[in-house]
Phi, psi and omega in degrees: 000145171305137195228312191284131217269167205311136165254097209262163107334152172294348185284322168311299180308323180304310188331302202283334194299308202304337196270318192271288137003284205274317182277304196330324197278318207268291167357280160359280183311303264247277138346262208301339177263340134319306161305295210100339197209120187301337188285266221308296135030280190297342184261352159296312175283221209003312151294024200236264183311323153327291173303312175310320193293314206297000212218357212294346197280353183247008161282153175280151129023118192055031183049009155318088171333294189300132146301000000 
């Protein structure tokens, strides 16, 4: 796996933070009830947002998810 990190802006990182702050937790759940299992959960949800830092340049205009 890719260890090194993602090259964002500091405006990307407020993004991804804001994004990560509103979405993560409900995600989270969303895995484990899936899973079954917290490792896994926690390491899905990381490669999730990994891939997310990597696209932030394809969310619309204030990282806003919701349609």
């Amino acid at each position: 796996m890719n260890s090194r990190p993602l090259p964002i802006t500091p405006e990307q990182a407020q993004q991804l933070e804001a994004i990560w702050l509103e979405h993560s937790r409900p995600v989270y759940q969303a895995l484990l009830a899936t899973t079954r299992n917290e490792a896994d959960a926690a390491d899905l949800l990381s490669l999730t947002f990994q891939r997310l830092a990597g696209r932030l340049a394809d969310l619309p205009t204030g990282g806003a998810l919701r349609g």
